[in-house]
Residue frames as qw, qx, qy, qz and C-alpha x, y, z in Angstrom:
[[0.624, 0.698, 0.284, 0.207, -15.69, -13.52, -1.69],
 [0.415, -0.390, 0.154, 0.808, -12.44, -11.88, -2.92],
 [0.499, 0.808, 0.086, -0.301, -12.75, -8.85, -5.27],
 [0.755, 0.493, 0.330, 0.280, -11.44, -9.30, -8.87],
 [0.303, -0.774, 0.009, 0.555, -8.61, -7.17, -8.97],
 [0.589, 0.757, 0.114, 0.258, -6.59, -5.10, -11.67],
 [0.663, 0.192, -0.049, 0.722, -3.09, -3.97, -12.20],
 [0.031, 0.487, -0.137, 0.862, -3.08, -0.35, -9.56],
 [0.433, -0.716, -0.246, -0.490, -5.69, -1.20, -7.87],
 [0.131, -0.595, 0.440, -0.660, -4.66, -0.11, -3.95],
 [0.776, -0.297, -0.554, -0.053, -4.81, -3.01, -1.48],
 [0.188, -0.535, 0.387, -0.727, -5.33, -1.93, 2.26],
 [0.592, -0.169, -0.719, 0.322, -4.53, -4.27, 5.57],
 [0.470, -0.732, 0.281, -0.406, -6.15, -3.62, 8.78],
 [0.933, -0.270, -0.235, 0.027, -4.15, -6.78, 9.87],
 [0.417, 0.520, -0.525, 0.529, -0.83, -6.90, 11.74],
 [0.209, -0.874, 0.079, -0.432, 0.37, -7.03, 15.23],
 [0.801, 0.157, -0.213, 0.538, 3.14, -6.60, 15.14],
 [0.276, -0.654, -0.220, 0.669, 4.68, -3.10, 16.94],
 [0.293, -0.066, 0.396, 0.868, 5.01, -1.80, 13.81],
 [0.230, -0.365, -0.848, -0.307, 1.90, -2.32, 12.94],
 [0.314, -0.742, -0.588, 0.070, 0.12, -0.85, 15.79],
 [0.229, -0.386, 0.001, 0.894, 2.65, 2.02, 16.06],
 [0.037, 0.073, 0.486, 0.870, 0.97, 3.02, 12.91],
 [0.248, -0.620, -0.732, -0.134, -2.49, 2.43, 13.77],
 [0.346, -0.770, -0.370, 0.388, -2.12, 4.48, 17.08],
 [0.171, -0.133, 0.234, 0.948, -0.48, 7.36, 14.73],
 [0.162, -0.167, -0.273, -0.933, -3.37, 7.67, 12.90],
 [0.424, 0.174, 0.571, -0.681, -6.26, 6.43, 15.15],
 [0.854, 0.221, 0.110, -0.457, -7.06, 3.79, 12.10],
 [0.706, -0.334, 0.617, -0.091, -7.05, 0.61, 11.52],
 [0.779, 0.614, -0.043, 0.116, -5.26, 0.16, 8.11],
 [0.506, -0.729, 0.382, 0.258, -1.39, -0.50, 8.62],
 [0.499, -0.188, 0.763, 0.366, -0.63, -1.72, 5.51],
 [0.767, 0.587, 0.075, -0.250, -0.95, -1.09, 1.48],
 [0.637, -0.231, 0.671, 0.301, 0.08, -2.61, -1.48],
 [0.469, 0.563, 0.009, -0.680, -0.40, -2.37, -4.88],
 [0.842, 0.322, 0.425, 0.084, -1.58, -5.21, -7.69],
 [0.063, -0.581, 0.512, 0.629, 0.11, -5.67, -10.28],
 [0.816, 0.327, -0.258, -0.401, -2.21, -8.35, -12.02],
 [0.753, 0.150, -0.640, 0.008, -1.69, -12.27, -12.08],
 [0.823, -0.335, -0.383, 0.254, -1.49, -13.12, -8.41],
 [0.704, -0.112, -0.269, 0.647, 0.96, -10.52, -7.59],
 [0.113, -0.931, -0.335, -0.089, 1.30, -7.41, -5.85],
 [0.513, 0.350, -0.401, 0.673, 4.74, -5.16, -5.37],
 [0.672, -0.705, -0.194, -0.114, 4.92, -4.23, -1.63],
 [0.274, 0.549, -0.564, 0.553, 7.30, -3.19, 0.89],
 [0.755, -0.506, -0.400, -0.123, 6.55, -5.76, 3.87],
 [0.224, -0.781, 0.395, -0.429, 7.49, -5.41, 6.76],
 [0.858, -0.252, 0.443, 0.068, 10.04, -7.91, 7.85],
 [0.788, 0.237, 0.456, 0.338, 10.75, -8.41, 4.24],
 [0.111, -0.575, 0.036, 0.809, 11.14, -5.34, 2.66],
 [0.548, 0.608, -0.060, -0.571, 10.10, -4.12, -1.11],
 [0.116, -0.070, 0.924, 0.357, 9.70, -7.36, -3.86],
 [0.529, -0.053, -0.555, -0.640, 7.18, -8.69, -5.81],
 [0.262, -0.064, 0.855, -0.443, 5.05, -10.93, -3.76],
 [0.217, -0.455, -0.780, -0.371, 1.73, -13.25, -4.80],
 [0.210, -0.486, 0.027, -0.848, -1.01, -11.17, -3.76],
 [0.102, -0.099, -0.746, 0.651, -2.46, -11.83, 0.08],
 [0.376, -0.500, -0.448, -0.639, -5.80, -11.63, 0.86],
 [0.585, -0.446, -0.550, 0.395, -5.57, -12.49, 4.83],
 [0.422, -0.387, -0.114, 0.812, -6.30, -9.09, 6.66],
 [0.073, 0.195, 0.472, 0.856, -7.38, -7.31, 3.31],
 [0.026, 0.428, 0.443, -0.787, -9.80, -4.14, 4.31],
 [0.374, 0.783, 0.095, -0.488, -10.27, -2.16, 1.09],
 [0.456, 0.036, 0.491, 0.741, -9.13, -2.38, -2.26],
 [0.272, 0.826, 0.172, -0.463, -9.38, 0.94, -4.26],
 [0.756, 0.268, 0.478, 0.358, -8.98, 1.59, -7.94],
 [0.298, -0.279, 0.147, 0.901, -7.44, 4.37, -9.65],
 [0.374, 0.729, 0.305, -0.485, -9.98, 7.03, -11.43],
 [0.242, 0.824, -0.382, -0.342, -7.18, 7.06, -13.96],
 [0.974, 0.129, -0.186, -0.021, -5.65, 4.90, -16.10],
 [0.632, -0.547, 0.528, 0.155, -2.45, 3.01, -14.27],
 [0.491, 0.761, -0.396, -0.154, 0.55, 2.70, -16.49],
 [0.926, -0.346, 0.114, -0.104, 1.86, -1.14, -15.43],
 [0.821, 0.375, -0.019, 0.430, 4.87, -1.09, -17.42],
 [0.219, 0.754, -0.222, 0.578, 5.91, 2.23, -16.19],
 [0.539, -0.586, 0.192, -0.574, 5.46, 1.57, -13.06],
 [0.987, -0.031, 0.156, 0.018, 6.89, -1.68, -13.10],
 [0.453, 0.756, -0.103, 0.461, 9.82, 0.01, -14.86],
 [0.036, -0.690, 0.445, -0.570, 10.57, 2.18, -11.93],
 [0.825, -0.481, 0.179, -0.236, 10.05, -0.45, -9.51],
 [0.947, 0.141, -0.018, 0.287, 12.60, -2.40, -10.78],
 [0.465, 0.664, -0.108, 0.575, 15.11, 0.62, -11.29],
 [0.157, -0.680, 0.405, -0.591, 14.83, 2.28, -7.96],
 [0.780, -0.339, -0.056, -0.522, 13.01, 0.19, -5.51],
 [0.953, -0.099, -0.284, -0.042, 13.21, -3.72, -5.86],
 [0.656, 0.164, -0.442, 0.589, 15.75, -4.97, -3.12],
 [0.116, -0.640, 0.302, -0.697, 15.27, -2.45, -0.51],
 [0.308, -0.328, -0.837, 0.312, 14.61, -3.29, 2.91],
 [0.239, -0.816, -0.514, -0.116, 11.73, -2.16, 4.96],
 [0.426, 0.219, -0.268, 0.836, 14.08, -0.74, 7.21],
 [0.391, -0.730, -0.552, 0.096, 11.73, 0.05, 10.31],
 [0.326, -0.452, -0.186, 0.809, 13.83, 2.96, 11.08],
 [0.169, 0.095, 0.528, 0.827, 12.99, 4.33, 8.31],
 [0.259, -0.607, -0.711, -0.242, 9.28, 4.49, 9.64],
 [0.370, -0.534, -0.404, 0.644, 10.74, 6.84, 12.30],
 [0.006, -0.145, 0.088, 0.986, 10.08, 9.78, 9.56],
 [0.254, -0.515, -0.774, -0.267, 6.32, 8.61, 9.46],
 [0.487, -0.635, -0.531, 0.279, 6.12, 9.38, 12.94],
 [0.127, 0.965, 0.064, 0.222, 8.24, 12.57, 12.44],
 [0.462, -0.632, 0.454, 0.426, 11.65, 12.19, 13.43],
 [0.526, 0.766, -0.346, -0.128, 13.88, 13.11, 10.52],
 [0.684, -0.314, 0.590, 0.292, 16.57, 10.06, 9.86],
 [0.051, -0.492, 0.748, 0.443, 18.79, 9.16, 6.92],
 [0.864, 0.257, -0.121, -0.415, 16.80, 6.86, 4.57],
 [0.241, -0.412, 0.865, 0.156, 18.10, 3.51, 4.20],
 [0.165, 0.094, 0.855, 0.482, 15.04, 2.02, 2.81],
 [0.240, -0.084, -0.217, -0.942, 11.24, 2.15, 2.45],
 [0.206, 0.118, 0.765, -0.598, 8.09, 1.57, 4.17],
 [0.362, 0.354, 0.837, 0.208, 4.80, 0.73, 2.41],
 [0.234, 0.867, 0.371, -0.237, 2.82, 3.78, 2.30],
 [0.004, 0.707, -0.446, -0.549, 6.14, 5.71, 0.55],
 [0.395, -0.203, 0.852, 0.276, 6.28, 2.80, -1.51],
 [0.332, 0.589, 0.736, -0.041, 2.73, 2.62, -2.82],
 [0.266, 0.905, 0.194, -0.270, 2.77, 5.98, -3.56],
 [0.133, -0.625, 0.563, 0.524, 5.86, 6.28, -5.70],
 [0.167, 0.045, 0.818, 0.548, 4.91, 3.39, -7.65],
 [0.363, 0.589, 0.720, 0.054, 1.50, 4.68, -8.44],
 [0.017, -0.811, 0.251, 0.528, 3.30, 8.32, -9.22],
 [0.321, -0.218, 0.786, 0.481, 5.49, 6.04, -11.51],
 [0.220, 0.324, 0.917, 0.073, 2.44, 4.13, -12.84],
 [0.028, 0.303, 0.364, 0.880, 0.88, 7.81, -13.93],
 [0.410, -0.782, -0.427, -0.194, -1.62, 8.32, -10.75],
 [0.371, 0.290, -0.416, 0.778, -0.66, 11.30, -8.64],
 [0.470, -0.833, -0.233, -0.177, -1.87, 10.96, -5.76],
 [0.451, -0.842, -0.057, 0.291, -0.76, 13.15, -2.74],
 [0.638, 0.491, 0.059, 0.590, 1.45, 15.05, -5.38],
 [0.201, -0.847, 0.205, -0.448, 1.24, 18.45, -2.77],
 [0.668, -0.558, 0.465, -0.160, 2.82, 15.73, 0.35],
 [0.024, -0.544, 0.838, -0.036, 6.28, 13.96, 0.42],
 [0.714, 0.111, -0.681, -0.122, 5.93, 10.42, -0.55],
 [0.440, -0.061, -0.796, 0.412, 7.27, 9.41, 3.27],
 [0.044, -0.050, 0.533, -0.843, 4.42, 11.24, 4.98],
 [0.751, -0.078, -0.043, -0.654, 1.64, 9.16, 4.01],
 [0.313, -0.084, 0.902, -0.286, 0.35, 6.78, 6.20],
 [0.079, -0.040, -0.891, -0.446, -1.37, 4.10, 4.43],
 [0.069, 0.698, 0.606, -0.377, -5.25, 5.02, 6.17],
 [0.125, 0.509, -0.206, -0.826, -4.57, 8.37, 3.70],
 [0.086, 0.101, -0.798, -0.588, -5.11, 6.30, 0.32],
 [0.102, 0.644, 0.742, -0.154, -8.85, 6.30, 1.32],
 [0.005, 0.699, 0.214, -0.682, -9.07, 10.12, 1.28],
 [0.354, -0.150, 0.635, 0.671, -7.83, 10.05, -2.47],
 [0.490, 0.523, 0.193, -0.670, -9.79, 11.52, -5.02],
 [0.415, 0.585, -0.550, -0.427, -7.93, 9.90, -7.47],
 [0.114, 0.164, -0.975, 0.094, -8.74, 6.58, -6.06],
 [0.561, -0.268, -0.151, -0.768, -12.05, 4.95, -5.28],
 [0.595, -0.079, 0.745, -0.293, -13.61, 1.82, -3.18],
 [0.574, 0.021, -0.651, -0.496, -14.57, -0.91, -5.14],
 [0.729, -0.302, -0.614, 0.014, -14.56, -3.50, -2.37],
 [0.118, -0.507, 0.690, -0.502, -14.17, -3.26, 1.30],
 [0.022, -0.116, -0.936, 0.332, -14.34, -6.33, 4.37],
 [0.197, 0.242, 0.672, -0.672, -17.59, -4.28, 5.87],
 [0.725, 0.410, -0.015, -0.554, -20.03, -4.22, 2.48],
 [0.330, 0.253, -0.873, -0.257, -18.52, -7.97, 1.11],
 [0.720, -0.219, -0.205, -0.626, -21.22, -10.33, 1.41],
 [0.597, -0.348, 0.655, -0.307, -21.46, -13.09, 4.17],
 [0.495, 0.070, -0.798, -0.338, -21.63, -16.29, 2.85],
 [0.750, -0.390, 0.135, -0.516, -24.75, -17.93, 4.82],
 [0.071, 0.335, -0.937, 0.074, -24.32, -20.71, 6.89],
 [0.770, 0.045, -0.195, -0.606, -25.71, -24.13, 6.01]]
C-alpha cells in the first residue's frame, strides 16, 4: 500500500547503493540517504543523484517515510523558487564533500540542501538555526515542523493467498 500523498509532504529513501549513498548512511549511522519532496500529481522535485535537481514522477521503490508539514506548504512559491534558482543544477557529488565537512566551492546541490530550501521557499522552516548544506536527509525525521504519516515498518502486509 502506497500512502496518498500531498504537495510538501517529505519523501525519505533508505534505498541506494551506490557510494554515495552509503557514504551518507555511514555519516549518520542511518539508513535514509535520500529525500524528496511531492509536489502533487505523480511528481516530486528532487536532486538525484546521477541526475541532478528536476522534476521527476514520484518513486516509490526504496520509500521509508513520508512526512507532512505541520504547516501549510505554499506549492506555487515553492515551485516559483525552484524554477528560479534550482531547476538544472547538477547533483554534483563534490558538492556532498561539505556534508561530510570539507568546505568546497558549490557547483551544485545535493538532496537534503535541496529539500530544505524548497520547503523554506514553500513557507516551512525547518532547520532555519542550520545551513541548508548541513542537513543530512535522516535529520527531516527530527523536525518538529514535520510529522510521520506513513513509514515501510507500520504499512500493512498484504497477506498471502
Amino acid at each position: 500500500m502506497t500512502p496518498d500523498l500531498k504537495p510538501g509532504d517529505v519523501l525519505l529513501y533508505a534505498a541506494g547503493h551506490d557510494f554515495f549513498s552509503w557514504a551518507i548512511r555511514l555519516k549518520t549511522w542511518h539508513p535514509v540517504s535520500h529525500v524528496e519532496v511531492s509536489i502533487g500529481g505523480g511528481e516530486s522535485v528532487a536532486s538525484r543523484n546521477g541526475i541532478g535537481v528536476n522534476r521527476y514522477p514520484t518513486r516509490y521503490d526504496g520509500l521509508a517515510y513520508v512526512l507532512r508539514p505541520t504547516v501549510p506548504f505554499q506549492r506555487g512559491a515553492a515551485l516559483d523558487w525552484f524554477t528560479r534558482h534550482a531547476k538544472g543544477l547538477p547533483y554534483s557529488w563534490i558538492d556532498l564533500a561539505n556534508f561530510l565537512g570539507v568546505n568546497i566551492d558549490k557547483r551544485g546541490m545535493f538532496c537534503s540542501e535541496f529539500a530544505t530550501l524548497v520547503l523554506r521557499a514553500g513557507g516551512v522552516p525547518v532547520f532555519n538555526a542550520e545551513p541548508a548544506i548541513k542537513v543530512a536527509p535522516c535529520e527531516f525525521l527530527l523536525s518538529e515542523l514535520l510529522q510521520t504519516i506513513w513509514s515501510l515498518e507500520a504499512a500493512p502486509v498484504a497477506a498471502e493467498g
